[in-house]
C-alpha positions as YAML, in Angstrom:
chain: A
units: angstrom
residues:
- id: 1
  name: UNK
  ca: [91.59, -168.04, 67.05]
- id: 2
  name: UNK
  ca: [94.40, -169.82, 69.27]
- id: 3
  name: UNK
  ca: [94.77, -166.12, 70.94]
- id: 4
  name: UNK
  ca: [91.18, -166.66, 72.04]
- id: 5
  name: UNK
  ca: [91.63, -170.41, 72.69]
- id: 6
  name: UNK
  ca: [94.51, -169.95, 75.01]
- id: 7
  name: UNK
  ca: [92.32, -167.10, 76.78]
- id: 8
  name: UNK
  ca: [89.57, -169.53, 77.19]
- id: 9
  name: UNK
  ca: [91.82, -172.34, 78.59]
- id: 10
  name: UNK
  ca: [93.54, -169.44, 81.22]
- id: 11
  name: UNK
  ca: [90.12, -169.13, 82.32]
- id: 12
  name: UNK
  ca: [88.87, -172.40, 82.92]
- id: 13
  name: UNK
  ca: [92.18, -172.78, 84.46]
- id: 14
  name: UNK
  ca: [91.79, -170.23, 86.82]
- id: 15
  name: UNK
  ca: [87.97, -171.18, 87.56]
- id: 16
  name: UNK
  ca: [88.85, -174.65, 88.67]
- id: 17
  name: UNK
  ca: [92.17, -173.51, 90.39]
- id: 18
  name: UNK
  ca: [89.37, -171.16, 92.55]
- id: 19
  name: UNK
  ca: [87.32, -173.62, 93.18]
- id: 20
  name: UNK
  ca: [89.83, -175.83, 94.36]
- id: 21
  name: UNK
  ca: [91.87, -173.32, 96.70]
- id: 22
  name: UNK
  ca: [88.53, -172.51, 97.83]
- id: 23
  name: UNK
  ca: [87.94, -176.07, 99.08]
- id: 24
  name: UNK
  ca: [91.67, -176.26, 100.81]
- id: 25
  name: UNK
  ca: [90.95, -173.38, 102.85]
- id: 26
  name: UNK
  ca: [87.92, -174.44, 104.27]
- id: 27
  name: UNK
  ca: [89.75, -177.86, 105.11]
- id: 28
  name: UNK
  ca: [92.03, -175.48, 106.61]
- id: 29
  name: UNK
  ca: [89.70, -173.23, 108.65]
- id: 30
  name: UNK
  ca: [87.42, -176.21, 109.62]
- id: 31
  name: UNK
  ca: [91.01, -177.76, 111.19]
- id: 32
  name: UNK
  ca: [91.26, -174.23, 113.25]
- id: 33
  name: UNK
  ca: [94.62, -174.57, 112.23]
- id: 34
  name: UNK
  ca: [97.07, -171.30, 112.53]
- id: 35
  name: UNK
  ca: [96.79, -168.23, 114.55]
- id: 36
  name: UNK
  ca: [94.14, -165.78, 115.28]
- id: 37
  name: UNK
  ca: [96.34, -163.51, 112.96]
- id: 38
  name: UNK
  ca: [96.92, -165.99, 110.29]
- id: 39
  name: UNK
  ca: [93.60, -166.96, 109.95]
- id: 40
  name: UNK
  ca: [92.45, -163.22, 109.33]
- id: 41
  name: UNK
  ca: [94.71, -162.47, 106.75]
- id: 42
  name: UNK
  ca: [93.62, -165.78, 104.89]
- id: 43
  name: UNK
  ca: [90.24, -165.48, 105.29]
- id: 44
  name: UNK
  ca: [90.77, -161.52, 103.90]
- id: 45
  name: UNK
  ca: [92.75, -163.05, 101.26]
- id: 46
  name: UNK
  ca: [90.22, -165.97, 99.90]
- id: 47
  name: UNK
  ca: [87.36, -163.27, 99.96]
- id: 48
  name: UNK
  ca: [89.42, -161.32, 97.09]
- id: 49
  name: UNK
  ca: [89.33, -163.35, 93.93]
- id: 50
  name: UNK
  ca: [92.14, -161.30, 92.55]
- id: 51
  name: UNK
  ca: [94.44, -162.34, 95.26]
- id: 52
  name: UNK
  ca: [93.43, -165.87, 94.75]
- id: 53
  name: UNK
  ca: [94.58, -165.80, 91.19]
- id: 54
  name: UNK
  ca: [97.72, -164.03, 91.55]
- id: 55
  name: UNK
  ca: [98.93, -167.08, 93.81]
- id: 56
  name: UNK
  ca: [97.34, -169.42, 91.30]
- id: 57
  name: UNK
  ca: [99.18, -167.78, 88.08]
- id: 58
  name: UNK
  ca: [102.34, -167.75, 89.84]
- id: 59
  name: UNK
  ca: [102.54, -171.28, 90.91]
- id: 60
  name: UNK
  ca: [101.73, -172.14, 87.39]
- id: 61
  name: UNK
  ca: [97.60, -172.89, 88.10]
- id: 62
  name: UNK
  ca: [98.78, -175.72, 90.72]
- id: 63
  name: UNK
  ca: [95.93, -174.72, 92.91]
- id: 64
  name: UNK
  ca: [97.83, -176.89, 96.41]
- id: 65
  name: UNK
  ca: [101.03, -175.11, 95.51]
- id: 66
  name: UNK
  ca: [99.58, -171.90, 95.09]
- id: 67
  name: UNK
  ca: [97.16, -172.57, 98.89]
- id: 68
  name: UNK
  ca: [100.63, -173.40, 100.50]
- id: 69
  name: UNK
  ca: [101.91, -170.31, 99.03]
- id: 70
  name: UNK
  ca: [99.51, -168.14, 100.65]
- id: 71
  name: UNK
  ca: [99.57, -169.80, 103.86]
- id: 72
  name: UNK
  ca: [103.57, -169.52, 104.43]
- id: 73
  name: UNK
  ca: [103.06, -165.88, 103.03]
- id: 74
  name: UNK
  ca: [100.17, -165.37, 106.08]
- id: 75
  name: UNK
  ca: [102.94, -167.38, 108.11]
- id: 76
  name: UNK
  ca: [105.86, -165.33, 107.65]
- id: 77
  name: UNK
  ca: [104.06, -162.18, 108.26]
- id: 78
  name: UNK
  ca: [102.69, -162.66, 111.87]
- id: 79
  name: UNK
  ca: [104.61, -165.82, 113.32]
- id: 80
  name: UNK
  ca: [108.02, -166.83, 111.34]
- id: 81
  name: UNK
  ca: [109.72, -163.15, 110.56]
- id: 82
  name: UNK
  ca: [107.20, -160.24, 111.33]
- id: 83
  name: UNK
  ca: [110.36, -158.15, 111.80]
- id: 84
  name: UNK
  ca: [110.63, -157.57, 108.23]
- id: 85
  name: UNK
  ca: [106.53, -156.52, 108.05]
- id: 86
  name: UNK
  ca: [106.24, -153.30, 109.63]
- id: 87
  name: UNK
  ca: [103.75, -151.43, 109.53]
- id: 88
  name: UNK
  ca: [105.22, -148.62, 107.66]
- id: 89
  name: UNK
  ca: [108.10, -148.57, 105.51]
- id: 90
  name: UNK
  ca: [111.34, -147.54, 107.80]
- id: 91
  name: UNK
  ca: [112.24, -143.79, 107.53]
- id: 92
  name: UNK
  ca: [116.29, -144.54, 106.96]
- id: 93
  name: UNK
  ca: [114.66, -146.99, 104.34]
- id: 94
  name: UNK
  ca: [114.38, -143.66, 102.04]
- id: 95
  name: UNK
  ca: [117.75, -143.49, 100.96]
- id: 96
  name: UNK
  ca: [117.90, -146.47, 99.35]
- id: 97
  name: UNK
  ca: [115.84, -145.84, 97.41]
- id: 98
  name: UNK
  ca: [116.17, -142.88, 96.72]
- id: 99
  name: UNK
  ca: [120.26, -143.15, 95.95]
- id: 100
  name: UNK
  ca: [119.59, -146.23, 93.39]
- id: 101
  name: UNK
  ca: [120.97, -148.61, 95.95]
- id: 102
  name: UNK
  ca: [117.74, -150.58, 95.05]
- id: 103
  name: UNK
  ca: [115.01, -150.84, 92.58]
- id: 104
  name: UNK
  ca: [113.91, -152.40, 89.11]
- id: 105
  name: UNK
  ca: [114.49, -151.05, 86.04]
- id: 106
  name: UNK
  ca: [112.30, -149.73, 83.16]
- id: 107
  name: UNK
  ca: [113.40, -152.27, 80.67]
- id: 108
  name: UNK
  ca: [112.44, -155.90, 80.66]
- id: 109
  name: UNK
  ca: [114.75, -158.29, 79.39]
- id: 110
  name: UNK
  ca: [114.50, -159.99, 76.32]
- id: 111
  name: UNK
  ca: [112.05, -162.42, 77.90]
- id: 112
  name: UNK
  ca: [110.25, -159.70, 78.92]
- id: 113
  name: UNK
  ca: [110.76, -160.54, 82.30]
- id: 114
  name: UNK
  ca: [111.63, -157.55, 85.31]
- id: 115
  name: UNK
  ca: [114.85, -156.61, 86.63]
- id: 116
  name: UNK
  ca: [115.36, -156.00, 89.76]
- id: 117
  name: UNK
  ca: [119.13, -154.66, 91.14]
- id: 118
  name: UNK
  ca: [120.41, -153.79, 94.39]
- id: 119
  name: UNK
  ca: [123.51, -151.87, 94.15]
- id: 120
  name: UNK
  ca: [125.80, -153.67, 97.09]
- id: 121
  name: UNK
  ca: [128.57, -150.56, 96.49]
- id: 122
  name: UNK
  ca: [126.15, -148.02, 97.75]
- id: 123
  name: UNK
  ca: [124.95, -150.61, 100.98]
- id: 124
  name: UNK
  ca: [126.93, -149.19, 104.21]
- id: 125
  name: UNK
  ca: [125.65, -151.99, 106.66]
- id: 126
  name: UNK
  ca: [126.80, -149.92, 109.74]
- id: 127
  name: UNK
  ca: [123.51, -148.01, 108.79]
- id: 128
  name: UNK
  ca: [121.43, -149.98, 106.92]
- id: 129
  name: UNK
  ca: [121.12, -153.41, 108.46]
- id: 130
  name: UNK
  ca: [120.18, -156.94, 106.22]
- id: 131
  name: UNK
  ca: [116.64, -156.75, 107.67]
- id: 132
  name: UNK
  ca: [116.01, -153.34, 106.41]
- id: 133
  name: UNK
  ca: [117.12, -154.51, 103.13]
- id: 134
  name: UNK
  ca: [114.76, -157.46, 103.64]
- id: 135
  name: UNK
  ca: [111.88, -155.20, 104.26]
- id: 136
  name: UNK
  ca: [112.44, -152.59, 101.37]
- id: 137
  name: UNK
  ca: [112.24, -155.64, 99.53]
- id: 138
  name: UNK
  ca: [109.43, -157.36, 100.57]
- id: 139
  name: UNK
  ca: [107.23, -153.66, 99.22]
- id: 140
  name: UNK
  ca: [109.15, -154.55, 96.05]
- id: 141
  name: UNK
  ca: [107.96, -157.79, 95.76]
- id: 142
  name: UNK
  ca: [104.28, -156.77, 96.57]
- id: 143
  name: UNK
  ca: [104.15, -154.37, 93.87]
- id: 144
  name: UNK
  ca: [105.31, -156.99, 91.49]
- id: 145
  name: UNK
  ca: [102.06, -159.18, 92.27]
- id: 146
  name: UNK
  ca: [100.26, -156.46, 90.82]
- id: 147
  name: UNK
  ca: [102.86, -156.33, 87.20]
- id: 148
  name: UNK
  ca: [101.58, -157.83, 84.52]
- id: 149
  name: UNK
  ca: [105.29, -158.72, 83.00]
- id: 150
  name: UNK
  ca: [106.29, -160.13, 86.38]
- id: 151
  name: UNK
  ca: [103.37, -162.25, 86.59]
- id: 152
  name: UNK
  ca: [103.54, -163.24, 83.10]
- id: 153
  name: UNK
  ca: [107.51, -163.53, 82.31]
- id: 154
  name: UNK
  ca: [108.61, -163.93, 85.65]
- id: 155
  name: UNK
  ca: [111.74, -161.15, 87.11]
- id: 156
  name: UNK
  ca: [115.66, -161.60, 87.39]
- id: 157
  name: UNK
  ca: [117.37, -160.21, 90.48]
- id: 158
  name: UNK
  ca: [121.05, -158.34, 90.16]
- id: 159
  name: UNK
  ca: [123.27, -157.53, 92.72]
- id: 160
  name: UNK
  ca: [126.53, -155.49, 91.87]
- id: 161
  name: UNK
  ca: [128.97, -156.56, 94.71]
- id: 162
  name: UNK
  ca: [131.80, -154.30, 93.71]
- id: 163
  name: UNK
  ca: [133.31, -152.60, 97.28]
- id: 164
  name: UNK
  ca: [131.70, -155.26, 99.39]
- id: 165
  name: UNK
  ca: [133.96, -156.54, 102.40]
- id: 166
  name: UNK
  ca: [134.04, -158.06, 105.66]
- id: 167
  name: UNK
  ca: [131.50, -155.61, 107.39]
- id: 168
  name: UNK
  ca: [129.24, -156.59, 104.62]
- id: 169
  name: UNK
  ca: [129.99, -160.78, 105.35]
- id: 170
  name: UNK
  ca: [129.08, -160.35, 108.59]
- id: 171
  name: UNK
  ca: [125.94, -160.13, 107.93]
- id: 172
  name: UNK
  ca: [125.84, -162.53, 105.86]
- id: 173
  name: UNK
  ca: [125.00, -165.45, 108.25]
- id: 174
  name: UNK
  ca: [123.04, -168.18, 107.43]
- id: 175
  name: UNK
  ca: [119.66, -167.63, 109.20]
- id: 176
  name: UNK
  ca: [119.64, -164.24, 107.54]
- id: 177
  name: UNK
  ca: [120.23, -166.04, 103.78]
- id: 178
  name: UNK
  ca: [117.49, -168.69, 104.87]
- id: 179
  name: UNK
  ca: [114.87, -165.84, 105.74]
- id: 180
  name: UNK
  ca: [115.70, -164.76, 102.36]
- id: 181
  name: UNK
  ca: [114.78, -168.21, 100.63]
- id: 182
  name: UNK
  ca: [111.87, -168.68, 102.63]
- id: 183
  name: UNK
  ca: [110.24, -165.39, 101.98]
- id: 184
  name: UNK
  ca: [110.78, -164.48, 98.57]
- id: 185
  name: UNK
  ca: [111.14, -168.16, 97.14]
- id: 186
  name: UNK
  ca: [108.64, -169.92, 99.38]
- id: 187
  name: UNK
  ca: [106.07, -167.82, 100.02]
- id: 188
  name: UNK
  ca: [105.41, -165.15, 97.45]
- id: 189
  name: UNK
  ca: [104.01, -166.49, 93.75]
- id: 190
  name: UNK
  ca: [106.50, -164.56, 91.58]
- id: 191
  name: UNK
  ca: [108.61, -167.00, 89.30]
- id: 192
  name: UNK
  ca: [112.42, -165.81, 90.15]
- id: 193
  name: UNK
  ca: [114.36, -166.53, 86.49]
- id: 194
  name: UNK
  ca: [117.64, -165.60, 87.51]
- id: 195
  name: UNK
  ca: [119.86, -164.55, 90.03]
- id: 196
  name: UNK
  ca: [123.17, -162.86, 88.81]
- id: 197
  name: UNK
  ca: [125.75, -161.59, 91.59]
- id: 198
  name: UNK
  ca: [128.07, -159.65, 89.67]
- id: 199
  name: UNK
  ca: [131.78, -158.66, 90.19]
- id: 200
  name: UNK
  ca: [131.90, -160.95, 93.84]
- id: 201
  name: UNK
  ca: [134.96, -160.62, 95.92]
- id: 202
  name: UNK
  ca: [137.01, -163.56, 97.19]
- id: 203
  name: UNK
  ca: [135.65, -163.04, 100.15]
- id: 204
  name: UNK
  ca: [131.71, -163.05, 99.49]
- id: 205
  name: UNK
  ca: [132.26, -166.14, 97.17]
- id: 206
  name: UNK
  ca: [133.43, -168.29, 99.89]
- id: 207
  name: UNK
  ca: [130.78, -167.18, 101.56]
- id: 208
  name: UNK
  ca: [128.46, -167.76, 99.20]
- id: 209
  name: UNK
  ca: [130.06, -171.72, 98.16]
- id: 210
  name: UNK
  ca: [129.03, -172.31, 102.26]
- id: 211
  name: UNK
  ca: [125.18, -170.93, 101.67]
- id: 212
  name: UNK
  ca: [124.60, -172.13, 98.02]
- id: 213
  name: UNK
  ca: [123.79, -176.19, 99.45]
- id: 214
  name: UNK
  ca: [120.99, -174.24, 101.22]
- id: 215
  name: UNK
  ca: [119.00, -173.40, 97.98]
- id: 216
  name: UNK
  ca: [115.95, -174.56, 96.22]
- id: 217
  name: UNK
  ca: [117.83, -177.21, 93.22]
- id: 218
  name: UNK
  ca: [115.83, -174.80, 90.53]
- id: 219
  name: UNK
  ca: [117.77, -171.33, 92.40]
- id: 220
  name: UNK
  ca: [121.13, -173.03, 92.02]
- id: 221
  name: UNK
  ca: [120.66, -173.58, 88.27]
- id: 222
  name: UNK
  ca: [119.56, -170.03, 87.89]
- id: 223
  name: UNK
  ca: [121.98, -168.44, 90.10]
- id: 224
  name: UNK
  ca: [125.17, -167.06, 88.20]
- id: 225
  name: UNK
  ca: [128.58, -165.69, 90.34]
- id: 226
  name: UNK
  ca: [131.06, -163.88, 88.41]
- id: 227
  name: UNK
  ca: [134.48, -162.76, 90.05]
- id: 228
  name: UNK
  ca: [135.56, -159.19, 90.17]
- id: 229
  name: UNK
  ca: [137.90, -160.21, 87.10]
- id: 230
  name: UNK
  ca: [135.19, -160.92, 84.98]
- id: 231
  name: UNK
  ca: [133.31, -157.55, 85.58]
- id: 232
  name: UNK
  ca: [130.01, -157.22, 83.27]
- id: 233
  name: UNK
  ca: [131.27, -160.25, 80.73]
- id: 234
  name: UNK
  ca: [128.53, -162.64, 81.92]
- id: 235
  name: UNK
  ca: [125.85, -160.14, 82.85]
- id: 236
  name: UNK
  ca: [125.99, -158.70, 79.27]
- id: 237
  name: UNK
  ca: [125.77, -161.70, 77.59]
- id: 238
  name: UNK
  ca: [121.99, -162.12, 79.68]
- id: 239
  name: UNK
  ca: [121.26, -158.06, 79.66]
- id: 240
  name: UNK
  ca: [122.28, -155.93, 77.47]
- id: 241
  name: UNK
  ca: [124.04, -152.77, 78.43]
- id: 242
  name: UNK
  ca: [122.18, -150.01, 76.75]
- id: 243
  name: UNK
  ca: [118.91, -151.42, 79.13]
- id: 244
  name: UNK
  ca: [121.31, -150.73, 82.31]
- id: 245
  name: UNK
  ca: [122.53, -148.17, 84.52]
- id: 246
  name: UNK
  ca: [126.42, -147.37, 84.22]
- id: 247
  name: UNK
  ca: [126.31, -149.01, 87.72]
- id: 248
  name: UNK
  ca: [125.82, -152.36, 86.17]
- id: 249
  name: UNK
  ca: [128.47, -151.68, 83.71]
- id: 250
  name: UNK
  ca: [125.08, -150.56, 81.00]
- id: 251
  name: UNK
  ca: [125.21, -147.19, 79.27]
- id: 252
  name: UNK
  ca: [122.53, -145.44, 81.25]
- id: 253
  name: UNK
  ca: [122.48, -142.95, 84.23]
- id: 254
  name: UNK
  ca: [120.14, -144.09, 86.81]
- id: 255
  name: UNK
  ca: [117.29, -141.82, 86.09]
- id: 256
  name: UNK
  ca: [117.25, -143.36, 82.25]
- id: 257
  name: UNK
  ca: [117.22, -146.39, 83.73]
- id: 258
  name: UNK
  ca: [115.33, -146.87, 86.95]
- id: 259
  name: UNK
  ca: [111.90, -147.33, 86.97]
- id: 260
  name: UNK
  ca: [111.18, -144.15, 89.19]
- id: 261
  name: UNK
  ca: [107.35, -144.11, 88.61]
- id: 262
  name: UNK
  ca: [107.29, -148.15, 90.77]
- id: 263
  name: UNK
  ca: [109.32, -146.60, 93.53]
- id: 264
  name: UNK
  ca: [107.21, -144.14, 93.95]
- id: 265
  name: UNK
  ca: [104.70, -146.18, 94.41]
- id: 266
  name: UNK
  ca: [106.15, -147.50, 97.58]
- id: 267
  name: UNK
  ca: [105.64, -144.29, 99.21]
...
């Protein structure tokens, strides 16, 4: 019975959460606000109900939260950073993805939540610039819209920094760290539990103490930074190892532990 009461209270939820986005965008379109491209992804977007609701269940049924959602995500694509929406995945994006260097693993957490890694020992950014990671993981995030444990639980982000230098801190600038925030914290509905940054040289966590006043107040209390003394200490204690590849210090090869069927999807 409370299975089927919390079902029925989803639903009215997302009924009046429609209904109410609904009446935002028309304020919106009747304010001929936004660009001719803009305003055609938006209006494509508020015709599909499923859309609608995947905004609305990520910001929590907070129908003006979830409208500005979809607008900065219609933003960011055609006026703010359309460099990182191509219209095709980049060729040289392929061996990332391909090498482990990024993905999401099979497991969830104990949350249930999806874990997503990007493996900063593989990254040479003399080929493989910050905005191609950006892009490869924008297709991440849009296949996480359409995962029911992302939606639901929410997904935790790991990056093994192991090997990472100077070249790599170069491009570490802070435009490049606030296109980061905007898009994937601003603008797409996925709830972001945790961000761990694991085995950080001196180096990067300078750099990181300078970008960290940037973030969102809920990002800093979910973002953990261990040292490259610490290793895997405080990641295990969140993950455990025998859900992780060896690269995250787990007890799995990559191809036990990557979630190969999702990256196919990208292609």
């Amino acid at each position: 019975m409370g299975s089927i009461s919390k079902q029925d209270d989803i639903k009215t939820l997302e009924i009046e959460g429609l209904k109410e986005m609904r009446c935002l965008s028309d304020e919106y379109f009747d304010k001929g606000e936004g660009s001719k491209p803009v305003r055609d992804y938006l209006l494509k977007a508020c015709e599909d109900e499923v859309v609608l609701i995947r905004y609305l269940k990520g910001r929590k049924f907070r129908p003006k939260h979830a409208w500005d959602t979809l607008r900065r995500n219609a933003e960011i694509r055609f006026e703010t950073y359309p460099e990182i929406f191509p219209s095709s995945l980049p060729k040289n994006a392929m061996w990332l993805i391909e090498n482990y260097a990024i993905g999401f693993l099979k497991a969830r957490d104990s949350k249930g939540r999806r874990i997503g890694f990007f493996n900063g020992s593989l990254w040479d950014p003399e080929k493989y610039s910050m905005e191609l990671l950006t892009i490869v993981a924008t297709y991440y995030a849009e296949l996480m819209l359409k995962d029911k444990d992302a939606m639901d639980n929410g997904v935790v982000f790991i990056q093994q920094c192991s090997g990472m230098g100077m070249k790599h801190a170069k491009l570490y600038t802070i435009p490049s760290m606030l296109r980061l925030i905007n898009v994937f914290w601003y603008s797409y509905p996925l709830k972001l539990k945790g961000v761990y940054y694991i085995n950080v040289p001196v180096l990067l966590t300078f750099l990181y103490g300078i970008i960290k006043p940037f973030f969102p107040n809920k990002l800093k209390e979910r973002f953990l930074m261990t040292s490259t003394t610490k290793k895997f200490e405080a990641l295990h204690e969140k993950l455990s190892p025998d859900i992780l590849p060896k690269c995250l210090g787990g007890n799995l090869e990559y191809h036990e532990a990557v979630d190969t069927e999702l990256t196919a999807a990208i292609w």
